[in-house]
C-alpha positions as CSV (number, residue, x, y, z in Angstrom):
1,X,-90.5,1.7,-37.9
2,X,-87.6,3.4,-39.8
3,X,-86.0,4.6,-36.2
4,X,-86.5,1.4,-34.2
5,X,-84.5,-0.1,-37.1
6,X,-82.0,2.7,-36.7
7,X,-82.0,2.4,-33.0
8,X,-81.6,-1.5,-33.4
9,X,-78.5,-1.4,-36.0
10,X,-77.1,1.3,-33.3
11,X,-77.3,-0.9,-30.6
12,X,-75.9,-4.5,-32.7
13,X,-73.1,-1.7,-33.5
14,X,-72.4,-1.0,-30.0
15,X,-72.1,-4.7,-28.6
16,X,-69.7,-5.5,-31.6
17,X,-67.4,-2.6,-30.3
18,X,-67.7,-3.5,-27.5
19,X,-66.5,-7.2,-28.3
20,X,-64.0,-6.2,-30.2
21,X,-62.4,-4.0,-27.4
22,X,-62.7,-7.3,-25.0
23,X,-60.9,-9.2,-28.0
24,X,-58.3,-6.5,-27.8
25,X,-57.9,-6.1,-24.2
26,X,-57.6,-9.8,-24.0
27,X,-54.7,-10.0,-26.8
28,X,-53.0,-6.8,-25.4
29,X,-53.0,-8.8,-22.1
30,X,-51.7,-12.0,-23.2
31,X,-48.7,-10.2,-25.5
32,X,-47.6,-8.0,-21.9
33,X,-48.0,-11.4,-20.3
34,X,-46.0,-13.0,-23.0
35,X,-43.3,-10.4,-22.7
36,X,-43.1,-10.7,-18.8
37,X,-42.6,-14.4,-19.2
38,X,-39.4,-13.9,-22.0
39,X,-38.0,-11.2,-19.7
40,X,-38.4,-13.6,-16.4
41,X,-37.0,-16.0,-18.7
42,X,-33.9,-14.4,-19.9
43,X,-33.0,-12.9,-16.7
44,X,-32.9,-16.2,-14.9
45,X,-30.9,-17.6,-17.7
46,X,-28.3,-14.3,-17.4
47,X,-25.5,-15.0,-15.0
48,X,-26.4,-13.1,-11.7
49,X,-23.0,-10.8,-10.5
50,X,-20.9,-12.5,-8.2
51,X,-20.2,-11.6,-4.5
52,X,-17.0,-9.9,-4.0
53,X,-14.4,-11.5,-2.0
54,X,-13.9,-9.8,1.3
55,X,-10.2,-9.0,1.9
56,X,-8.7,-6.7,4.8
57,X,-4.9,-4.7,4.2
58,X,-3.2,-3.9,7.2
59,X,-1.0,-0.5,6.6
60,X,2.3,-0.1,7.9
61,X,1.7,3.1,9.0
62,X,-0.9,6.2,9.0
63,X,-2.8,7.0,5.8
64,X,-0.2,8.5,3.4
65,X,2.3,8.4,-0.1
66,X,3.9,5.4,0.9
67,X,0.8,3.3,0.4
68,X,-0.8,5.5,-2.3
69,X,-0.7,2.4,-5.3
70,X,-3.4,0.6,-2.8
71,X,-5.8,3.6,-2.0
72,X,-5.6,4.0,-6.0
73,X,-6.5,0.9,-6.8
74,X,-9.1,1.6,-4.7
75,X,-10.5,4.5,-5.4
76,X,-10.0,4.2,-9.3
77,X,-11.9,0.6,-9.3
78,X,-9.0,-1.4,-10.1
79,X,-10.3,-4.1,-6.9
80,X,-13.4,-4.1,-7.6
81,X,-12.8,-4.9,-11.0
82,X,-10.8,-7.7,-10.0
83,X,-13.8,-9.1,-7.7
84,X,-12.1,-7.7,-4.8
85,X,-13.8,-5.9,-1.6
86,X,-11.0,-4.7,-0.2
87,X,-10.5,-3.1,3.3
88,X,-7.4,-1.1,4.3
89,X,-6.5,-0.5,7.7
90,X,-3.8,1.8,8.8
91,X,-1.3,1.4,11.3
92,X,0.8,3.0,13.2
93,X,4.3,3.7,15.4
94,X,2.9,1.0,18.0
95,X,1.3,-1.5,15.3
96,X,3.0,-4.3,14.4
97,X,1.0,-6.1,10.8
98,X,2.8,-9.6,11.3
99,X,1.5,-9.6,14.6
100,X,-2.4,-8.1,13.1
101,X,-2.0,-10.7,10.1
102,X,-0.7,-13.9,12.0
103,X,-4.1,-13.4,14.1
104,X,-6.3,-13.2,11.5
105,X,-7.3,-9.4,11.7
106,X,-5.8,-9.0,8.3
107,X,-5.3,-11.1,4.9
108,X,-2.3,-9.1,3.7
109,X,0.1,-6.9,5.6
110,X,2.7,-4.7,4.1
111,X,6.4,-4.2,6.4
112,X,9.8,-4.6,6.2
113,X,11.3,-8.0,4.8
114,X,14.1,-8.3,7.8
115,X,11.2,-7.8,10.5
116,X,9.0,-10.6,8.2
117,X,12.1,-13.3,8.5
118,X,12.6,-12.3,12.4
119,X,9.1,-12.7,13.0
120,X,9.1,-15.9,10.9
121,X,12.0,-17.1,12.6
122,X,10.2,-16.6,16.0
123,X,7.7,-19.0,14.7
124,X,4.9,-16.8,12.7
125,X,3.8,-18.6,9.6
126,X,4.4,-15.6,7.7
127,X,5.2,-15.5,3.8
128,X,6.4,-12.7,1.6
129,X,4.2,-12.8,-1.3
130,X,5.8,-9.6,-3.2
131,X,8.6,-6.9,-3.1
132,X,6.9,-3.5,-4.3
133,X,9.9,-0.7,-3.1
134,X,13.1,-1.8,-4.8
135,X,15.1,0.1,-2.4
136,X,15.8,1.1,0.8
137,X,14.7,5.1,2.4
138,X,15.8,4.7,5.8
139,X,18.4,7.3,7.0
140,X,19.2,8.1,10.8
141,X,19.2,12.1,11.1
142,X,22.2,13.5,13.6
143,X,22.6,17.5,13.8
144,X,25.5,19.4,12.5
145,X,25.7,21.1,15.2
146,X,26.3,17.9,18.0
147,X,29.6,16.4,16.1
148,X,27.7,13.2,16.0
149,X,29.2,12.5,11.9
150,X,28.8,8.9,12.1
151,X,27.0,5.9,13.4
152,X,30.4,5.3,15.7
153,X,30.0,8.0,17.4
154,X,26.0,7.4,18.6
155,X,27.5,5.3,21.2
156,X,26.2,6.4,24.6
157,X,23.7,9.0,23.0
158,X,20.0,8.6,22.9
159,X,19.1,7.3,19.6
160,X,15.5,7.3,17.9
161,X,14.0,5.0,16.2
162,X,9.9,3.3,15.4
163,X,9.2,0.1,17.3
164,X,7.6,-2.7,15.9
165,X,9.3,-4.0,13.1
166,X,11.2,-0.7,12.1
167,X,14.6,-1.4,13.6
168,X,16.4,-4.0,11.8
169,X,18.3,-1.4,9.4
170,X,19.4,0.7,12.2
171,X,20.0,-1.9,14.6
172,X,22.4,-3.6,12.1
173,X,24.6,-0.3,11.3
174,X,24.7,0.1,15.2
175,X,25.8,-3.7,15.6
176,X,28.3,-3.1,12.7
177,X,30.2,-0.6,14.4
178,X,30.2,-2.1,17.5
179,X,27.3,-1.2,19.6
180,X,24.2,-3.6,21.0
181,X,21.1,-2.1,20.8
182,X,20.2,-3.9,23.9
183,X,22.6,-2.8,26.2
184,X,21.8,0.5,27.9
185,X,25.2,0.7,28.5
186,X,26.0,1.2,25.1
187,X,23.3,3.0,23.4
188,X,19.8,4.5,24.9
189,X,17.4,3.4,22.3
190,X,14.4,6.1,22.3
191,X,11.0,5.0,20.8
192,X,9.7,7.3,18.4
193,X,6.4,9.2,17.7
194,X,4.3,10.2,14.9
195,X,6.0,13.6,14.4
196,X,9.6,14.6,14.8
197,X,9.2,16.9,17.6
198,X,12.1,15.1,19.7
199,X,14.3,15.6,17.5
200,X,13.5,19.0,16.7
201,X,13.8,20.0,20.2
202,X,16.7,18.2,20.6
203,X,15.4,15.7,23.0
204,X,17.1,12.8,21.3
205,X,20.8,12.7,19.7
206,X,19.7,10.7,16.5
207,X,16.2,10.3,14.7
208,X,15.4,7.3,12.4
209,X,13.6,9.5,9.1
210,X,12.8,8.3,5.7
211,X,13.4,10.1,2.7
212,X,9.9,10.2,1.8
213,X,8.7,11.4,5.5
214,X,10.7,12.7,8.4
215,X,13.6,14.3,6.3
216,X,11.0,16.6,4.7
217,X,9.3,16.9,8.3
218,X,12.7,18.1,9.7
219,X,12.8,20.5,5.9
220,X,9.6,21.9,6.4
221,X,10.3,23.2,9.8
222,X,11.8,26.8,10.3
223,X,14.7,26.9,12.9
224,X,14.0,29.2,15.4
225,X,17.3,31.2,15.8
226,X,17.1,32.0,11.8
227,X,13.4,32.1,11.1
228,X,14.3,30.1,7.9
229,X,13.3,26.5,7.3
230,X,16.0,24.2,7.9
231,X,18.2,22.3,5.4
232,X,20.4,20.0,4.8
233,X,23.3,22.1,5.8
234,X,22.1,21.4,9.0
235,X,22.1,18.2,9.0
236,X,24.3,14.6,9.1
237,X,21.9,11.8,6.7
238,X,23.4,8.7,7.3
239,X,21.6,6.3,4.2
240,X,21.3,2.8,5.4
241,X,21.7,1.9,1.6
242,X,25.4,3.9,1.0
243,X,28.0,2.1,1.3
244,X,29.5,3.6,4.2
245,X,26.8,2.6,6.7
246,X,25.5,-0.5,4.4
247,X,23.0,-1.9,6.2
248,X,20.1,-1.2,3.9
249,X,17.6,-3.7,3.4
250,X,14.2,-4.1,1.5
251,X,11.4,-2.6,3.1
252,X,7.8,-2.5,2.0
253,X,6.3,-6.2,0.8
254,X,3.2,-7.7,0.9
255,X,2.7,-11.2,3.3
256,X,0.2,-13.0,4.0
257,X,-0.2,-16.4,6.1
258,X,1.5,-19.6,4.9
259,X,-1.8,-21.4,6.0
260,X,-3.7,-18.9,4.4
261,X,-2.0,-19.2,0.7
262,X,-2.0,-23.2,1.0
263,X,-5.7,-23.0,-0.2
264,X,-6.3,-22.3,-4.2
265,X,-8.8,-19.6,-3.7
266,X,-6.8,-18.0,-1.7
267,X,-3.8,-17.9,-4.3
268,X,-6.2,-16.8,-6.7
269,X,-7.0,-14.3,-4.7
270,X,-3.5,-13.3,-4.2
271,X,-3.1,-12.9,-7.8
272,X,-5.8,-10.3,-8.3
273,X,-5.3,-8.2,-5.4
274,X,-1.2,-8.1,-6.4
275,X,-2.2,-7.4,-10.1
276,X,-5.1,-4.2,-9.2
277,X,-1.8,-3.2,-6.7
278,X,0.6,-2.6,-8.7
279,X,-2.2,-1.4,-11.1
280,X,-2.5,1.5,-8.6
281,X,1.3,1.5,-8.1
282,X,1.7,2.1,-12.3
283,X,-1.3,5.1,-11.9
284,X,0.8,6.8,-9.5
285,X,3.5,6.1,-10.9
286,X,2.3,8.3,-14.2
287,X,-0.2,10.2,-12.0
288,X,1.6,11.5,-9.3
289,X,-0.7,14.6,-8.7
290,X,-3.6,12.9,-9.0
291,X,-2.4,10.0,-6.0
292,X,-1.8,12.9,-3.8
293,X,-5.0,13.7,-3.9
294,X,-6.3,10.5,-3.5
295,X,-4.4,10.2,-0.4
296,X,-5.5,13.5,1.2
297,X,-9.0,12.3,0.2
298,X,-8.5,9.1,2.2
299,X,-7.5,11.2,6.0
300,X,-3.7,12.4,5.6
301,X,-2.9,13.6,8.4
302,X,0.1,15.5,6.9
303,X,-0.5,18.1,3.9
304,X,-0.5,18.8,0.1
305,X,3.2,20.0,-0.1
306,X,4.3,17.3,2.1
307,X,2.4,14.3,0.2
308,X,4.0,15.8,-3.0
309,X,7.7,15.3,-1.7
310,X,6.2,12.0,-0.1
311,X,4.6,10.5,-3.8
312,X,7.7,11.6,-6.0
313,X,10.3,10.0,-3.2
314,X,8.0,6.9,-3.3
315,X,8.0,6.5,-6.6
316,X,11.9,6.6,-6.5
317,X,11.9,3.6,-4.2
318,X,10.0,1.4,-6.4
319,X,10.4,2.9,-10.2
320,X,12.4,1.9,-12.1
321,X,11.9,-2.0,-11.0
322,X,14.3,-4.0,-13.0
323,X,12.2,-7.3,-12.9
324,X,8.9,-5.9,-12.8
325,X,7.2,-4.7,-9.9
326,X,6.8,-6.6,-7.2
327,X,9.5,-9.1,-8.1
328,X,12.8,-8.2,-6.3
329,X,16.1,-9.3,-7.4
330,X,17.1,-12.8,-5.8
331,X,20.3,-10.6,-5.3
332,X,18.2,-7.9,-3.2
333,X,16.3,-11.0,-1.1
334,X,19.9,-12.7,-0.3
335,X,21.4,-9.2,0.4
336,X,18.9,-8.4,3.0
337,X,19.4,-12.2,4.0
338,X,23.1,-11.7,4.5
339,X,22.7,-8.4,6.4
340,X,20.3,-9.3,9.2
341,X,21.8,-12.4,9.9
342,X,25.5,-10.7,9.9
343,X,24.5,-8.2,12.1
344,X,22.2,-10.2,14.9
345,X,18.6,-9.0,12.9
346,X,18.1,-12.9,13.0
347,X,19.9,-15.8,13.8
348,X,19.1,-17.7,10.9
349,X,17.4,-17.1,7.4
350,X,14.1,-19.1,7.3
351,X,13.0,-21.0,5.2
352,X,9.9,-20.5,2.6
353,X,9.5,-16.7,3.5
354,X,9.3,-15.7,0.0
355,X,7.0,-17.0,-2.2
356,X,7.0,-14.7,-5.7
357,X,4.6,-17.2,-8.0
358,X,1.3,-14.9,-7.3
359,X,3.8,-11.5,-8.1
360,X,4.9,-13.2,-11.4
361,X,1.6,-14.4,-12.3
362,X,-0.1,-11.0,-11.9
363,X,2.3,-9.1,-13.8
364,X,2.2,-11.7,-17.0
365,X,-1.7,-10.4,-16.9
366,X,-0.4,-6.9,-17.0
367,X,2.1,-7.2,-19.4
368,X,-0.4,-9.6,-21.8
369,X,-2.7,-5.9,-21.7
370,X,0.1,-4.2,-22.2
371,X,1.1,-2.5,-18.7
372,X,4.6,-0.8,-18.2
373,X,5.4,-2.9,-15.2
374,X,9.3,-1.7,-15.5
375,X,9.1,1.7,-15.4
376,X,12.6,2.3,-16.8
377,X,11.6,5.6,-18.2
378,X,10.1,6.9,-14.7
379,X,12.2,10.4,-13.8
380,X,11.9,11.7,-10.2
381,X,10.7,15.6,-10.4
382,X,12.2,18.2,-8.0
383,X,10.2,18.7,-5.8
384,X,10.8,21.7,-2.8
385,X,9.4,21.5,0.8
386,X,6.5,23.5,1.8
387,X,6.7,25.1,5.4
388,X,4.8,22.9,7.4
389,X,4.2,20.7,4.6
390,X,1.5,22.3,3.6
């Protein structure tokens, strides 16, 4: 008797474990259940990350220092921050970007501001939307050695130069002194590579070369009768900014389409992809080092040594900007204005080809976090060539 009692407590002890477990299984499941639903519930209520906004930049030319501010800005996060999926296309001698932005391929472009107000003037609906070099780098390169010592005297030569939107500066010092670009008679107007092998192998008279690109390409070449690199002993620079040739003009802005920055997203998209710019422009401004790298990452087709010269003579152009980046002097705009229309670049200056709202509006974000959008303390190193550019 004694065990079937002990065997029956055993067993009444068994079944109230085991209701207990279902009892605790059951309230384990309904607090996980309970916590799914809160979790569910909060991350419906959390706002879901919005979609960037899809935007295309169409280079001026081939991956390089002249456009390092945008690849920054990409690289370092500065468009994405700003909502921004932004594409950047490079160009090329035979790419015109008015031509890739007025048919849609692009939402911004970057060129020249007398090529913007002759294409305008030709009926493109182009605007410029900001001014990021303050200056002008464009020099025509004669030798030493062929008693070519002014622009004068390139009459009835063979004279290089980039098509597309690259001649304005040069065609205006040419039309100063006298000589139409268009008539063979007066001037053989050769259309320029990549490189600056013509002029190395003296199969033109003159070369077009900017101070941040072909003048070091010409530098970091060795002449073949010495074995040495060449300098500038060798060479006549004639600046289109000094006031003896003084056809200088401003060169790289950003545009977009008039029909384009009627609508209000747009605009506001205009603001943020000007503001995480010159965000890019400020890094390699105080970075320069690091934006070469950045370029070279991003496919340079030219080397270390040559970027370096390249980033330092950029920065020159643009730093120090007296109103802030992007925002040219109305004295620059009418300057370059008066010049193109003096000197046949146009006919006529447009009307509504500048439009600086979206510039001034992205650098009052800056400034209100504090950005150095002036750059007045900005001093360009010294920087030697590198044979080959390398």
């Amino acid at each position: 008797m004694a065990s079937d009692a002990a065997s029956s407590v055993v067993r009444k002890t068994e079944r109230g474990m085991r209701m207990r477990m279902k009892h605790w299984a059951a309230a384990a499941l309904a607090v996980a259940c309970s916590g799914l639903a809160v979790w569910a519930a909060v991350a419906s209520a959390a706002p879901k990350q919005q979609a960037l906004t899809k935007v295309t930049l169409q280079l001026k030319w081939v991956t390089q220092a002249q456009f390092a501010g945008y690849y920054a800005a990409l690289t370092k996060g500065y468009y994405k921050q700003a909502g921004l999926d932004v594409k950047i296309k490079v160009g090329g001698p035979s790419i015109t970007p008015e031509t890739v932005v007025a048919g849609k391929q692009a939402d911004f472009g970057l060129d020249w501001l007398p090529n913007l107000f002759a294409t305008r003037e030709k009926g493109s609906n182009l605007v410029s939307i900001a001014q990021v070099f303050a200056r002008s780098g464009m020099t025509e390169l004669t030798w030493k050695s062929s008693g070519i010592d002014s622009i004068a005297k390139m009459r009835g030569k063979k004279v290089g130069v980039w098509c597309c939107g690259n001649q304005p500066e040069l065609f205006a010092a040419l039309q100063k002194n006298g000589i139409d670009p268009n008539k063979t008679s007066d001037v053989t107007i050769v259309n320029q590579p990549f490189s600056m092998d013509l002029f190395l192998q003296h199969q033109v008279d003159a070369a077009a070369a900017m101070t941040y690109n072909e003048l070091a390409q010409v530098l970091e070449t060795k002449n073949p009768n010495t074995g040495k690199l060449y300098t500038l002993k060798d060479l006549n620079v004639f600046k289109m900014a000094s006031p003896a040739v003084g056809t200088g003009m401003l060169e790289d802005n950003v545009f977009v389409r008039g029909d384009w920055i009627k609508d209000k997203a747009n605009q506001a998209t205009a603001v943020k992809f000007l503001k995480a710019s010159f965000q890019g422009w400020i890094y390699c401004r105080d970075h320069q080092a690091a934006c070469v790298s950045i370029v070279l990452k991003n496919g340079s087709l030219l080397g270390r040594g040559h970027q370096t010269w390249q980033m330092n003579e950029i920065n020159a152009l643009t730093w120090p900007s007296p109103k802030g980046i992007g925002l040219p002097p109305a004295s620059a705009v009418v300057q370059t204005a008066t010049i193109a229309k003096k000197y046949g670049v146009i006919n006529n200056v447009p009307s509504g080809a500048t439009n600086y709202t979206y510039a001034a509006k992205a650098l009052a974000q800056l400034k209100a976090a504090g950005a150095d959008v002036y750059g007045k303390k900005w001093k360009k190193a010294n920087v030697k060539v590198t044979p080959g550019g390398k």
